[in-house]
C-alpha positions as CSV (number, residue, x, y, z in Angstrom):
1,X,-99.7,115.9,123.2
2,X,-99.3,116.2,119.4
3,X,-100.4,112.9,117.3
4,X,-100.2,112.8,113.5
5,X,-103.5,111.7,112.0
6,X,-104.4,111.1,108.0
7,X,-107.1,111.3,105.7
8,X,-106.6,110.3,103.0
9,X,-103.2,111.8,101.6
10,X,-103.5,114.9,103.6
11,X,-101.4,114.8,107.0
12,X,-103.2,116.2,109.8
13,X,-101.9,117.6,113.0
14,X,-104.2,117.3,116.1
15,X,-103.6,118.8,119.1
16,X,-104.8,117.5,122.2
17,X,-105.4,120.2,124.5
18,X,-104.9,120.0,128.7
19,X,-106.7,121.5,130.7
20,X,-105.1,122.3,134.4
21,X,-108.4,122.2,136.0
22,X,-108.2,121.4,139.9
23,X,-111.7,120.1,139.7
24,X,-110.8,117.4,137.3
25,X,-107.6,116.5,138.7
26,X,-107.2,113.1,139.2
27,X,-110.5,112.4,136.6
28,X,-108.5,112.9,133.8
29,X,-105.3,111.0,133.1
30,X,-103.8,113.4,130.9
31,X,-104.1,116.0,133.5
32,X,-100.4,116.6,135.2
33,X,-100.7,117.7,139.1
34,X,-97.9,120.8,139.5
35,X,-96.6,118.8,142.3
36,X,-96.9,115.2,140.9
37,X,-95.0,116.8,138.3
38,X,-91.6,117.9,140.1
39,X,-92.1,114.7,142.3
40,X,-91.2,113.2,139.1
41,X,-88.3,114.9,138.1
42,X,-84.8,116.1,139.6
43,X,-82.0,118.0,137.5
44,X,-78.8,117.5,136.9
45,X,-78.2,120.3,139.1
46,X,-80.3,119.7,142.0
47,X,-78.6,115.7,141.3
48,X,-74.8,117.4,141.6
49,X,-76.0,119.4,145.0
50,X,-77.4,116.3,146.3
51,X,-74.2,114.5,145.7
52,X,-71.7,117.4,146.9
53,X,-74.3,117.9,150.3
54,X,-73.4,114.2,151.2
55,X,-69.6,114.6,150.2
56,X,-69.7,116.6,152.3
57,X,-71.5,115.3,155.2
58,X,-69.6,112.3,154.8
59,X,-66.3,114.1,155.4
60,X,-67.6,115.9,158.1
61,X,-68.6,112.7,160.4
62,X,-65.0,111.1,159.1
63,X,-62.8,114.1,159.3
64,X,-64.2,114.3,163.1
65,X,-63.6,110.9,164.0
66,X,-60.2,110.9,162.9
67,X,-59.3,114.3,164.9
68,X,-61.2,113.3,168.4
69,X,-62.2,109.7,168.5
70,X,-59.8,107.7,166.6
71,X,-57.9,105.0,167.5
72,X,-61.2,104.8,169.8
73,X,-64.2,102.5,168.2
74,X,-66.8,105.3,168.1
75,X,-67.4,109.4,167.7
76,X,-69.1,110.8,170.4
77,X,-70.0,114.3,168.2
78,X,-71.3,116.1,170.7
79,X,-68.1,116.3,173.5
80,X,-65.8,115.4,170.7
81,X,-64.3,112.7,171.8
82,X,-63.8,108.7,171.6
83,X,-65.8,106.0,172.8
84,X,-64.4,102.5,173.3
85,X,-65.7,99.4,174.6
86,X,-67.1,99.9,178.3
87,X,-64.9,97.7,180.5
88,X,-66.0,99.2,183.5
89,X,-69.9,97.6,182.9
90,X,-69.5,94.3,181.3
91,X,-73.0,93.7,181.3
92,X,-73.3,97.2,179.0
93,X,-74.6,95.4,175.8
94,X,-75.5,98.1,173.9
95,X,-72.0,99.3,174.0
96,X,-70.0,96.3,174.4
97,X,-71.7,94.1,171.3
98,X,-70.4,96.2,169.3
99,X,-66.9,98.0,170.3
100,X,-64.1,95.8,171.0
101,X,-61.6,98.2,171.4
102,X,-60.1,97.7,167.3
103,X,-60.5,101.2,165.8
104,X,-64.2,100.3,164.1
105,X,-65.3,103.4,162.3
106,X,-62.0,103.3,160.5
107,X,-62.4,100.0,159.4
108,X,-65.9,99.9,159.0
109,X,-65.7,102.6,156.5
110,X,-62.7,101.6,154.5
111,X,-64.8,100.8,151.1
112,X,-67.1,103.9,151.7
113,X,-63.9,106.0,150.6
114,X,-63.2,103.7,147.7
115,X,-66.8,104.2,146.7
116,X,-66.2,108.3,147.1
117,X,-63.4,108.0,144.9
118,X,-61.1,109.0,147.4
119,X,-57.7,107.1,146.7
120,X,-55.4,108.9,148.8
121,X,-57.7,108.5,151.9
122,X,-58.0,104.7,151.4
123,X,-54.9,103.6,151.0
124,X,-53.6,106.3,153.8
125,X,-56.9,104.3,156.2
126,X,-55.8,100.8,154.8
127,X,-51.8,101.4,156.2
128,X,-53.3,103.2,159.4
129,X,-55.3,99.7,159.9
130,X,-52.3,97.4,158.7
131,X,-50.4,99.3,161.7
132,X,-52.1,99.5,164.4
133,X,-55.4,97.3,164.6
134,X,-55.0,94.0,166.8
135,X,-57.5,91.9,168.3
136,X,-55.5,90.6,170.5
137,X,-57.8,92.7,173.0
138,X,-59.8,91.3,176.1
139,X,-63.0,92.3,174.9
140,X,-66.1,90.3,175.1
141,X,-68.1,91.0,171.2
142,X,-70.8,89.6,169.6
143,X,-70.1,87.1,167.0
144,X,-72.7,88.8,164.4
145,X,-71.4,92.6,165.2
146,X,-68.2,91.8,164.5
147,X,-68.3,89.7,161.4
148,X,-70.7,92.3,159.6
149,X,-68.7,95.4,160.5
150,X,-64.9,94.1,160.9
151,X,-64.7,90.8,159.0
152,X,-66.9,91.8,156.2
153,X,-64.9,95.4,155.9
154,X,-61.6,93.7,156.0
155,X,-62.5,91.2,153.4
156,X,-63.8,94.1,151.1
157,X,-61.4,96.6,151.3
158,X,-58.8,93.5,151.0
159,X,-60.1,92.6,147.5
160,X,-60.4,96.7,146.7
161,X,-56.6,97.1,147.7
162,X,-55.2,93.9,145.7
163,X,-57.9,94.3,142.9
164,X,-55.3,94.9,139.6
165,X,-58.1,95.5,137.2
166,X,-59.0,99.0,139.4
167,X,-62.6,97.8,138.2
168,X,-63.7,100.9,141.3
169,X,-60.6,103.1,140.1
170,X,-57.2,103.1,141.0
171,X,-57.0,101.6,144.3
172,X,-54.7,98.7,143.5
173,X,-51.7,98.4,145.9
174,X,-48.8,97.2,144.7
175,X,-46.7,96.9,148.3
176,X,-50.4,95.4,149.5
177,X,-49.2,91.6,150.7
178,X,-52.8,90.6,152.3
179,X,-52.2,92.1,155.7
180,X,-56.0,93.0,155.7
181,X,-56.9,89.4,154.7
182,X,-54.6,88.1,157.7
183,X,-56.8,90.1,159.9
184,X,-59.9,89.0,159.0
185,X,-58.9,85.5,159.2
186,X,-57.4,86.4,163.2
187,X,-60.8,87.8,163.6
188,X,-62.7,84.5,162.2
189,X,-59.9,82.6,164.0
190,X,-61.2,83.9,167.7
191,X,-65.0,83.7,167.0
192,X,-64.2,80.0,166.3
193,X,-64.9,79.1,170.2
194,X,-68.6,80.3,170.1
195,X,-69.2,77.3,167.7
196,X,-67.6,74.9,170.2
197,X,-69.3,72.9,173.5
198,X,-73.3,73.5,172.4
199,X,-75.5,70.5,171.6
200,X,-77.0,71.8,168.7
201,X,-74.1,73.2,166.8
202,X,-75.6,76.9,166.8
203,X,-72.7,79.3,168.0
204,X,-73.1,81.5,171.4
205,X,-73.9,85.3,171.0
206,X,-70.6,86.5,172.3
207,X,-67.2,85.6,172.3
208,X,-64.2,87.3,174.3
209,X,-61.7,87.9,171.7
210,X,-58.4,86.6,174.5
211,X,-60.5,84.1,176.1
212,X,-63.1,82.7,174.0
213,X,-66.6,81.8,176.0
214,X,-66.5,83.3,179.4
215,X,-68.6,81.3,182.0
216,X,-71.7,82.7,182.4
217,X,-72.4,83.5,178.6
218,X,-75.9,83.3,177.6
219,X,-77.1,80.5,176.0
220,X,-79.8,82.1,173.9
221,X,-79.5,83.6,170.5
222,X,-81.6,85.5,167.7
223,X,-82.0,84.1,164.4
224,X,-80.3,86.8,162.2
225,X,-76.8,86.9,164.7
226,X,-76.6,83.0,163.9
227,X,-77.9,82.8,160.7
228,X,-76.0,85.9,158.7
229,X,-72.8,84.4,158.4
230,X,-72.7,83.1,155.6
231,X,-71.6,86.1,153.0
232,X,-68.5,86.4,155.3
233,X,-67.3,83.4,156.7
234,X,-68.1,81.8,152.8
235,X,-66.1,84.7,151.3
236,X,-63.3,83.9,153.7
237,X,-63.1,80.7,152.9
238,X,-63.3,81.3,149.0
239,X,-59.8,84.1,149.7
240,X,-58.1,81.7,151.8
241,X,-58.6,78.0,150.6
242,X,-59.7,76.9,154.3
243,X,-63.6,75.4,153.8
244,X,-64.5,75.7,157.4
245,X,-65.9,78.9,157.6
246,X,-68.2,78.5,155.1
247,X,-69.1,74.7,156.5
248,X,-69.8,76.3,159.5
249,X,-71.9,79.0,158.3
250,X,-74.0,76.9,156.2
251,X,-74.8,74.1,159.0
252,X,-75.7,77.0,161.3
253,X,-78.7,78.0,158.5
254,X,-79.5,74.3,158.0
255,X,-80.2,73.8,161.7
256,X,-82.2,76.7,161.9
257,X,-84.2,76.2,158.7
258,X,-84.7,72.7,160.1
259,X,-86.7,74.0,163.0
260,X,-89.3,76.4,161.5
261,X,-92.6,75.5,162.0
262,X,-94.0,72.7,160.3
263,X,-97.3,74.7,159.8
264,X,-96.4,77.8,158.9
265,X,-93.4,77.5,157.7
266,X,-91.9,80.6,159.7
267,X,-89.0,80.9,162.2
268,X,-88.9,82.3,165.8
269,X,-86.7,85.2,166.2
270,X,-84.6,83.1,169.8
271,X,-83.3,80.0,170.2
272,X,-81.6,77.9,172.7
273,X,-78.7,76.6,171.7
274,X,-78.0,74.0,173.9
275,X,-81.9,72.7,173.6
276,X,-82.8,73.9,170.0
277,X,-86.0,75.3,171.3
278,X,-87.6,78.7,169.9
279,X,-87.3,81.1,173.2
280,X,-88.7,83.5,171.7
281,X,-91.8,83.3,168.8
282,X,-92.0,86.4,167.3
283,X,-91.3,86.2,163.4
284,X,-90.9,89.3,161.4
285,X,-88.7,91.5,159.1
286,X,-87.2,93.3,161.1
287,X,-84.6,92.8,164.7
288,X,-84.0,89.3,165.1
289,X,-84.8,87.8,161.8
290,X,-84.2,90.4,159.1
291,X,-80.3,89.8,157.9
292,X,-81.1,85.6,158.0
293,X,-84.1,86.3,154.9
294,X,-80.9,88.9,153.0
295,X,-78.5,86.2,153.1
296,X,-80.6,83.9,151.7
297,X,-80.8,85.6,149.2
298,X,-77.3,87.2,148.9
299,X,-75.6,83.5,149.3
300,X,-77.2,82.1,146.0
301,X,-76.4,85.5,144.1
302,X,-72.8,85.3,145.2
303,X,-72.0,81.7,145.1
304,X,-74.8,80.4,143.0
305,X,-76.1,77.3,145.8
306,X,-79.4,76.2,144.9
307,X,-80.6,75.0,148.4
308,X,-79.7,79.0,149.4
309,X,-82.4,80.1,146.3
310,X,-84.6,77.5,147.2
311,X,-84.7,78.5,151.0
312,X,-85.3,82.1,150.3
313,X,-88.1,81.6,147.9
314,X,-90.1,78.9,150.3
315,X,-89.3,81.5,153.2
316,X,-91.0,84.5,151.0
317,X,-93.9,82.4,150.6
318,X,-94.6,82.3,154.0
319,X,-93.7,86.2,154.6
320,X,-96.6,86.3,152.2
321,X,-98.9,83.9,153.4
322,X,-98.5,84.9,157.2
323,X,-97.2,88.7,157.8
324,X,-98.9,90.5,155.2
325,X,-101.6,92.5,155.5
326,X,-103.7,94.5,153.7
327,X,-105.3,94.5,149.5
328,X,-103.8,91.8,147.2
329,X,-102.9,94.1,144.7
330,X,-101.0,97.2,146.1
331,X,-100.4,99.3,142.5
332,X,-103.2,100.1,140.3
333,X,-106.1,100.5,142.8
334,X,-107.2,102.5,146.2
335,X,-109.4,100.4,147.2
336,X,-108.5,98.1,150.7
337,X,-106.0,99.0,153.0
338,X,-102.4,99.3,152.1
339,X,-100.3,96.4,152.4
340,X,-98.5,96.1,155.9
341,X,-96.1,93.5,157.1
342,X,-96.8,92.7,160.7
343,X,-95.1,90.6,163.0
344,X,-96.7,86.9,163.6
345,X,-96.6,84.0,166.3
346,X,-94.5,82.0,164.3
347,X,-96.8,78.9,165.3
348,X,-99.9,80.0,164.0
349,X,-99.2,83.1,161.8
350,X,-101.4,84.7,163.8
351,X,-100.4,88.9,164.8
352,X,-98.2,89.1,167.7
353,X,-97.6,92.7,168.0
354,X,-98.7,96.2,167.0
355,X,-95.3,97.8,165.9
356,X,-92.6,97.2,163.3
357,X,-88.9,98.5,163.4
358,X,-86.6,100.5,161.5
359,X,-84.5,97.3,160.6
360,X,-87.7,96.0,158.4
361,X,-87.0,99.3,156.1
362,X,-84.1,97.2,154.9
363,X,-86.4,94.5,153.3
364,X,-87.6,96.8,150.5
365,X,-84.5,96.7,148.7
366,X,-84.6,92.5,149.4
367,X,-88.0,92.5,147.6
368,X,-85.9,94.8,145.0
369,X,-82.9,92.3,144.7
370,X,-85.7,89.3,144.0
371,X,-87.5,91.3,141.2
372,X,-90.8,91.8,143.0
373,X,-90.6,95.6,142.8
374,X,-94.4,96.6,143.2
375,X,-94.3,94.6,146.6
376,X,-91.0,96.9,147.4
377,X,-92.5,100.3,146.6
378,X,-95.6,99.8,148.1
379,X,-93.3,98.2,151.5
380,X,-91.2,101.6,151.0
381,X,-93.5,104.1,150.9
382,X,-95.0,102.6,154.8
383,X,-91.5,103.7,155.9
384,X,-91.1,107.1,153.6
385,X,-94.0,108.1,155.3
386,X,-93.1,107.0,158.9
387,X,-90.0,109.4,158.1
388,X,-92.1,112.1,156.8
389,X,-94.3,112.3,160.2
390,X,-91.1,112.4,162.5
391,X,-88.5,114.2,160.4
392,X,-86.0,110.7,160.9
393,X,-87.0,106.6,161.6
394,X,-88.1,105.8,165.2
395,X,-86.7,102.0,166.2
396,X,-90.1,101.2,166.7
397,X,-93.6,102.3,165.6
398,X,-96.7,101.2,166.8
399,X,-98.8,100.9,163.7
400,X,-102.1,100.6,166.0
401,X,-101.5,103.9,167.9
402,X,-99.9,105.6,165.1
403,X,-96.7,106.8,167.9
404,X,-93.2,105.2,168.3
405,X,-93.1,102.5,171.1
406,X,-89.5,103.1,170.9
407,X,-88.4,106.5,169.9
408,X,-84.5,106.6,169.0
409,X,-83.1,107.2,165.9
410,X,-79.7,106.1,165.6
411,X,-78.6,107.3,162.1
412,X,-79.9,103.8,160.8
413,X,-79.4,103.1,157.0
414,X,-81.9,101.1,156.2
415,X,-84.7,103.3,154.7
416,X,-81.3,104.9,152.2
417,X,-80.9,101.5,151.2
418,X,-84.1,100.4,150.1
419,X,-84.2,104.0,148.5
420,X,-81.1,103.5,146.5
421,X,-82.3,99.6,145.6
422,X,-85.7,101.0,144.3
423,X,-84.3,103.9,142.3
424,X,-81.4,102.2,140.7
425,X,-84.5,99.4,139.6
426,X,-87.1,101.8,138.1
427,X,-85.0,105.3,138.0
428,X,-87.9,106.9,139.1
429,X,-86.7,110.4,140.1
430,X,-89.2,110.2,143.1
431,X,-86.7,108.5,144.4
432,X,-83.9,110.7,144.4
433,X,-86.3,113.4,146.5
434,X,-86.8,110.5,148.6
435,X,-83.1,110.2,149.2
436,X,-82.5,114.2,149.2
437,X,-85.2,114.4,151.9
438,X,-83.6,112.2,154.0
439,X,-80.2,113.7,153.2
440,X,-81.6,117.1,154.7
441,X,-83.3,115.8,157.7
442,X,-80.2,114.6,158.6
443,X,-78.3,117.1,158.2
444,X,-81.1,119.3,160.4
445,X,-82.1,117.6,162.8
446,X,-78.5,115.3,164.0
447,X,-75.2,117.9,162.7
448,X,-73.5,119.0,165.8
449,X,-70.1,120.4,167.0
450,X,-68.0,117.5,165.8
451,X,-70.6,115.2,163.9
452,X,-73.8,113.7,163.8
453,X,-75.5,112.5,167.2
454,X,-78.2,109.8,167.5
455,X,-81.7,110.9,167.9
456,X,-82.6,110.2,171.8
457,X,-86.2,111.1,171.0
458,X,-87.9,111.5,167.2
459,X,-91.1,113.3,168.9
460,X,-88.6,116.2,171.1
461,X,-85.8,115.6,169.0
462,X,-83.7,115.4,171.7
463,X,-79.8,114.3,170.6
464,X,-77.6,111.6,172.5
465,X,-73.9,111.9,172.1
466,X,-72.7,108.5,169.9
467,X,-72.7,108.3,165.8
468,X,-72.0,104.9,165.1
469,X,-70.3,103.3,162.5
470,X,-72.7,102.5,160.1
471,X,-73.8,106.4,159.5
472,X,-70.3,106.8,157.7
473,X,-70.6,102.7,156.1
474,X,-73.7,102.5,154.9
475,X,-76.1,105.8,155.5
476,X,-73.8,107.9,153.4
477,X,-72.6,105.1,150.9
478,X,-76.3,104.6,150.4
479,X,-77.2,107.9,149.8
480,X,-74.1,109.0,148.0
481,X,-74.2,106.0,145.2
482,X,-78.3,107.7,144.9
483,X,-77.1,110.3,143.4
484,X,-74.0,109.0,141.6
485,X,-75.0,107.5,138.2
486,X,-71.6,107.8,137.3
487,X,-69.7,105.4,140.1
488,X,-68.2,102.8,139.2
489,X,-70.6,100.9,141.7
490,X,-74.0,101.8,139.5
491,X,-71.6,101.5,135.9
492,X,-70.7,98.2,137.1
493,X,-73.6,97.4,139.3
494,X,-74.0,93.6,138.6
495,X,-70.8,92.7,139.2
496,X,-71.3,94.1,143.0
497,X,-73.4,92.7,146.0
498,X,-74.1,94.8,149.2
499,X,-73.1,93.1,152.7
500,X,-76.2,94.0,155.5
501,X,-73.4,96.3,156.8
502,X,-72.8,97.8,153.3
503,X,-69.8,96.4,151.9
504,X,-69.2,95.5,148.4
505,X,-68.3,92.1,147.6
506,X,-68.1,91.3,144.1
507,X,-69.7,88.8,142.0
508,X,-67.5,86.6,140.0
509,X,-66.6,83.2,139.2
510,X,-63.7,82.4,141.7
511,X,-66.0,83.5,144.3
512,X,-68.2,80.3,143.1
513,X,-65.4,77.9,143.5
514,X,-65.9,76.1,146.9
515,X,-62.8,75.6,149.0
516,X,-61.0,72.6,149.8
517,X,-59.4,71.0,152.4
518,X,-59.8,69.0,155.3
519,X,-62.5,70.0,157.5
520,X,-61.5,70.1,161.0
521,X,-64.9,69.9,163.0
522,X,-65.5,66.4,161.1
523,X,-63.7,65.2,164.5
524,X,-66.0,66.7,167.1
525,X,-64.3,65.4,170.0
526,X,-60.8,65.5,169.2
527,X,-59.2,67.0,172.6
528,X,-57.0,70.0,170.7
529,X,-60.1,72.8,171.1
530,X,-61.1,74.8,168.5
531,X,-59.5,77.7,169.2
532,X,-56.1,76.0,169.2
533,X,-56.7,74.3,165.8
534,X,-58.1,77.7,164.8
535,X,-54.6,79.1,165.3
536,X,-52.6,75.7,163.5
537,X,-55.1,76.3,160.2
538,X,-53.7,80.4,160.6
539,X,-50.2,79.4,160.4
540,X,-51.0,77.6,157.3
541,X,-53.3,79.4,155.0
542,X,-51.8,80.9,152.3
543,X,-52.7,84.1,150.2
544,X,-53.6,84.3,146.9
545,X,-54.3,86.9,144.6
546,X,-57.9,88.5,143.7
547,X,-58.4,89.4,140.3
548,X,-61.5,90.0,138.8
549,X,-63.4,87.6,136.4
550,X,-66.5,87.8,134.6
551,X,-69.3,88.1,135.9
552,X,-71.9,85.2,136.5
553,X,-75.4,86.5,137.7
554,X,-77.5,89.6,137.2
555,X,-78.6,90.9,140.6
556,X,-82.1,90.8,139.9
557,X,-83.1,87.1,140.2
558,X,-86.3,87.5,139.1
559,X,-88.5,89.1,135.7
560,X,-89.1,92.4,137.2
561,X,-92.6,93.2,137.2
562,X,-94.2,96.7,135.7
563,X,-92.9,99.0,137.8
564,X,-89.4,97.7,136.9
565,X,-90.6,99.3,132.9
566,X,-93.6,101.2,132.7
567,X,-93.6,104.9,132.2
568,X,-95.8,105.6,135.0
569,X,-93.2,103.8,137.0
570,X,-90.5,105.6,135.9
571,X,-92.1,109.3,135.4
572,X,-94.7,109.6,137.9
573,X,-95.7,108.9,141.3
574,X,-94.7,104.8,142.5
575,X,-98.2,104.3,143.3
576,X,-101.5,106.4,142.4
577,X,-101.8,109.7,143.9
578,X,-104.8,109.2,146.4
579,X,-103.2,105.1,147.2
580,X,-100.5,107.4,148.3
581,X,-102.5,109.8,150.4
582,X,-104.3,107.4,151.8
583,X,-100.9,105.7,153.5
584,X,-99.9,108.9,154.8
585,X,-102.8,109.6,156.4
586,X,-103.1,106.5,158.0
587,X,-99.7,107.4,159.3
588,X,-101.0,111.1,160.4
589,X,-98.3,112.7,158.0
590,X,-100.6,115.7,156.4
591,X,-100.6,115.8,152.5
592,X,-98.9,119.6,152.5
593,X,-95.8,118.0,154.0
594,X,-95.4,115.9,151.2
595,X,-96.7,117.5,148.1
């Protein structure tokens, strides 16, 4: 440290020796730890190695699923081959949810190779889907699954592909006529009859895509598959002039927001949707509830409603009155435990459970997107260090007796995504090792013959033979856009929002303008059914062009606090040295393993 000092007229040079003692290491706050040191750091060259590593990755899960899987749903990497939806076992959940038979890694991952810069491949995926996907298919889906991964990719790579300002590059289309637009509206068209013939006006789980509610469908859903429709179904809307979708999206949160508890203020994660009772208590950030907080959120940065802002802020309070654990002030002291968020009776706030999930690695880059940063890195760096002890996520971890509860690790995005949120608010470089660790466990630990296979077990790490669609949508996307300061995504970063499945919509003032029209469920017992006036309002939508326009909001709602700023922030450790040690050990993750 040099530091000009005078006396008098004559200019003085004092230097400020360092001393690299180890026994005053962490005494002296001039003294740089070797290790602290190249924590905070990464070169250009190791940033450019990162960024080819998942290129390449990337291209090796896609490339494979185009060769042996497609037009099937899903890659199995291991036998390299297809996976569709499971007719044989209707009752196959897991499976069925998800795959309805309509080609879904292809589509799910349409804007990832916009956001890789690949033209050629887009538009080549973008005819390949305009061809051949239908769903006219006789597939039973949940409502949720296929509005995050199908509708939402459609409607993204729809404005990507008719986008004349090439605002991502040159990915405009001139023979593009809307097909992808047309889809997602069929799509929205046969989810319409899960919103038709329950009491409370929240829709059923699952739909058949042929037949609409088959007899014998549940009658019991989770609060984030109702409640995290409202980025798609408003967007939809918004591209096509027809108001219903986002009318029904919005009552669906209403009704749930109306039934939180009047004492704590926090929502079950299952309801009954014919008697609008919570089934189910539990009230957490992660399965069940996490994607209903995000879009929240999301809903007043993209289209600006108050009542969405307002929501989401009275529903952080109680996160932070009820599920949080731990010292009040997470950065700038070691004393206390570090802060946890656990999951609560949702009557009483009291602690329900001993685990979290992976999905709660998500909320991070929420905290992020609201400007409370220091609550994000000190919520991260629970999760970083969960990762660090097992190599990859487990779905669940029992905080009490520091072991999974449930050990599978299917290529989940959501500790990438809070990684890329935090960096890309405090450009930390301890992010970007974050990232390139869990770029190279990845690559370890799940790379087979044909792909990348879900983790059966974290503790044996045992492989099962599926990669779903989100490891190419969001995983990679995430990780990629880590280490790409360049794309056009980071250049042009507040003009873009992130679906929970990872698509880009963007933020401008058209999507703002509410649609109009008349609203055909303000007749709830007209005797044409849903579904057939569903297909009447397809006949008669019209498409319209999507240009960009200026932007209108800066993602970050919020003043971001210090970390968002402050040199120690942005050149050293997140949090102090022995605050970090202290989570890790708590977690059983030794200190070598991550210094």
């Amino acid at each position: 440290i040099l530091k000009w000092w005078s006396r008098g007229r004559t200019p003085m040079l004092l230097l400020l020796l360092l001393t690299t003692s180890v026994a005053l290491r962490g005494k002296n706050p001039f003294i740089v730890d070797e290790n602290e040191w190249r924590l905070s750091h990464f070169s250009s060259s190791q940033r450019a190695s990162a960024l080819a590593k998942t290129r390449e990755m990337f291209y090796f899960g896609y490339d494979n699923y185009m060769q042996w899987a497609w037009p099937a749903d899903e890659l199995d990497p291991i036998h390299c081959t297809g996976r569709g939806h499971d007719h044989a076992r209707p009752d196959n959940i897991n499976i069925n949810d998800v795959l309805g038979d309509y080609s879904l890694t292809l589509v799910d991952t349409l804007d990832t190779l916009a956001v890789m810069g690949d033209v050629s491949s887009f538009k080549q995926a973008v005819r390949l889907v305009i061809s051949t996907v239908t769903f006219d298919r006789n597939t039973t889906v949940q409502v949720f699954e296929a509005t995050i991964r199908m509708m939402g990719s459609l409607l993204s790579a729809h404005l990507i592909a008719s986008d004349e300002s090439r605002i991502l590059g040159d990915f405009f289309m001139p023979d593009y006529e809307g097909e992808l637009l047309d889809l997602a509206r069929d799509l929205a068209v046969r989810l319409m009859p899960a919103f038709e013939g329950t009491s409370t006006g929240l829709p059923y789980p699952r739909v058949n895509l042929q037949r609409g509610v088959l007899p014998g469908t549940i009658n019991e859903t989770c609060t984030a598959g109702a409640g995290s429709l409202i980025l798609e179904f408003s967007l939809l809307s918004r591209l096509t002039g027809d108001p219903i979708y986002a009318s029904l999206a919005r009552r669906i949160n209403r009704i749930l927001w109306k039934m939180r508890n009047e004492q704590t203020g926090l929502l079950g994660n299952v309801v009954d949707i014919q008697s609008g009772s919570w089934t189910g208590y539990v009230s957490g950030l992660g399965a069940g509830l996490d994607s209903f907080y995000e879009y929240l959120l999301k809903a007043f940065i993209m289209f600006g409603e108050e009542e969405d802002l307002s929501m989401f802020n009275e529903a952080y309070a109680a996160i932070q009155s009820h599920m949080r654990r731990g010292r009040v002030a997470c950065t700038g002291t070691t004393r206390g435990e570090h802060p946890i968020y656990v999951n609560v009776d949702a009557r009483d706030g009291s602690t329900a459970n001993s685990w979290i999930d992976a999905l709660q690695a998500a909320f991070p880059a929420v905290q992020t997107l609201a400007g409370d940063v220091d609550e994000a890195i000190c919520h991260h760096l629970v999760y970083y260090g969960i990762w660090k002890k097992y190599g990859v996520l487990p779905e669940r971890y029992n905080w009490l007796h520091k072991s999974p509860d449930v050990a599978f690790y299917p290529l989940r995005p959501e500790l990438a995504e809070s990684t890329y949120h935090l960096y890309r608010a405090t450009k930390n470089p301890f992010y970007l090792h974050v990232g390139a660790e869990i770029l190279e466990s990845i690559d370890e630990i799940t790379r087979v013959q044909c792909g990348f296979a879900t983790v059966h077990d974290v503790r044996t790490r045992e492989l099962e033979d599926r990669m779903e669609s989100f490891f190419l949508s969001e995983t990679m996307k995430y990780l990629y856009l880590l280490f790409d300061d360049a794309n056009p995504v980071n250049v042009h970063g507040e003009r873009f929002i992130f679906s929970t499945e990872g698509h880009l919509f963007p933020l401008a003032k058209r999507t703002r303008t509410k649609a109009t029209g008349n609203g055909w469920l303000s007749h709830p017992r007209d005797t044409v059914s849903i579904r057939e006036q569903g297909v009447e309002i397809l006949k008669r939508l019209a498409r319209e062009a999507t240009v960009e326009e200026e932007v209108v909001v800066s993602p970050y709602l919020r003043k971001c606090n210090e970390s968002c700023s402050s040199p120690i922030g942005k050149f050293g450790l997140p949090i102090e040295r022995d605050a970090m040690a202290a989570v890790f050990e708590s977690l059983g993750v030794e200190e070598h393993s991550w210094l």
